[in-house]
N, C-alpha and C positions, 0 to 999 in steps of 0.2 A: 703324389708322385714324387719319388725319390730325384735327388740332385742327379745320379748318374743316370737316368733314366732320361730327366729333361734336356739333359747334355747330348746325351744319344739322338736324341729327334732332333734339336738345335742342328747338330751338324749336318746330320741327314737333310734338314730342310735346305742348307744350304752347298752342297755337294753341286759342283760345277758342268752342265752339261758342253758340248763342243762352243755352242753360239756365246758364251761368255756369258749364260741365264742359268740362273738354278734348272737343276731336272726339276724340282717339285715347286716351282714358283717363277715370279719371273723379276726376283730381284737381280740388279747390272752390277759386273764387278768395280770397284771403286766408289761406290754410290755411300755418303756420308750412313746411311740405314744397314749395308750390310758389314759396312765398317764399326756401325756401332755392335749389332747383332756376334762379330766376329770377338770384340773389345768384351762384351759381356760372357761369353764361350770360355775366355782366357779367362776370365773372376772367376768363374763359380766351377772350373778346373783347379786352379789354386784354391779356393776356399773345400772344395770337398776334398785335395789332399792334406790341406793343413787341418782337415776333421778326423781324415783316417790316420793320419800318421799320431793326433794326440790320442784317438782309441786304443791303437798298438800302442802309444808307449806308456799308458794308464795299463794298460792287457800285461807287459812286460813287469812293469812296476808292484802291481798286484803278485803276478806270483813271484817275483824277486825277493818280496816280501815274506811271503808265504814260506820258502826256502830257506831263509832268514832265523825266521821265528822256528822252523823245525830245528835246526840248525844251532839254534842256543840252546831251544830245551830239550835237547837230548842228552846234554849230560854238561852239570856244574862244577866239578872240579877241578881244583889248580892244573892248568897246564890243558884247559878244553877252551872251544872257542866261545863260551861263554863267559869263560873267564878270562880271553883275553882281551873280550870287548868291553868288561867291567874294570878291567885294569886300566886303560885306554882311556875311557872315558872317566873314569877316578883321578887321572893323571890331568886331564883335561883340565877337570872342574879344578880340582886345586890350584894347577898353575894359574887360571884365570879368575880366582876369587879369593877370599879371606878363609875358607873352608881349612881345615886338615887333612890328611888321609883317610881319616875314619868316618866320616861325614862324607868327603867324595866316594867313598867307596858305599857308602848307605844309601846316595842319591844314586849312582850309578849301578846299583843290584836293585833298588824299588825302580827307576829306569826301564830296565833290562822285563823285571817281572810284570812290569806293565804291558810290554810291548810283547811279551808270551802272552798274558792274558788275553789281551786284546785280541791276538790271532784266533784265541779259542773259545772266541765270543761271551766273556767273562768281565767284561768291563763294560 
């Protein structure tokens, strides 16, 4: 049985008729049991949106990605946005290591061509 499913009945079970008794039961309002019942409703409401909102943002991520890697290897020359994330990232590595330009720039194009391959299930 799915989390939203169980949620569904959960509350259903306790829906409030006039006499201050569930329609489907005969739990009392205030009673430590339907307070706990009420306490577990509100977890497993936050735990199933803190599960769908990481599936959307893995779902988003993915093809963010995806859009990405189209998006570099469509076209490598000076002044394309493959080249300007090889720059970027060449500039990167330099400043922050003992490398040169011509090494950050060799790390940051095998980089780049990895992370094309990768999209195109070649790694």
């Amino acid at each position: 049985m799915e989390n939203k499913e169980a949620l569904s009945m959960l509350e259903q079970a306790i829906n409030y008729g006039e006499n201050d008794h569930t329609v489907k039961g005969n739990w009392m309002l205030g009673t430590p049991e339907i307070n706990a019942v009420r306490l577990a409703i509100k977890a497993l409401k936050k735990e199933e949106k803190i599960r769908i909102d990481k599936e959307l943002k893995e779902e988003k991520l993915a093809a963010a990605v995806v859009v990405l890697i189209s998006a570099l290897e469509e076209d490598k020359t000076p002044g394309s946005y493959y080249f300007g994330w090889q720059s970027n990232l060449a500039c990167s590595i330099s400043d922050n290591s003992q490398l040169n330009m011509d090494q950050a720039n060799h790390i940051a194009r095998h980089f780049l061509n990895r992370l094309i391959d990768s999209g195109n299930g070649n790694v």
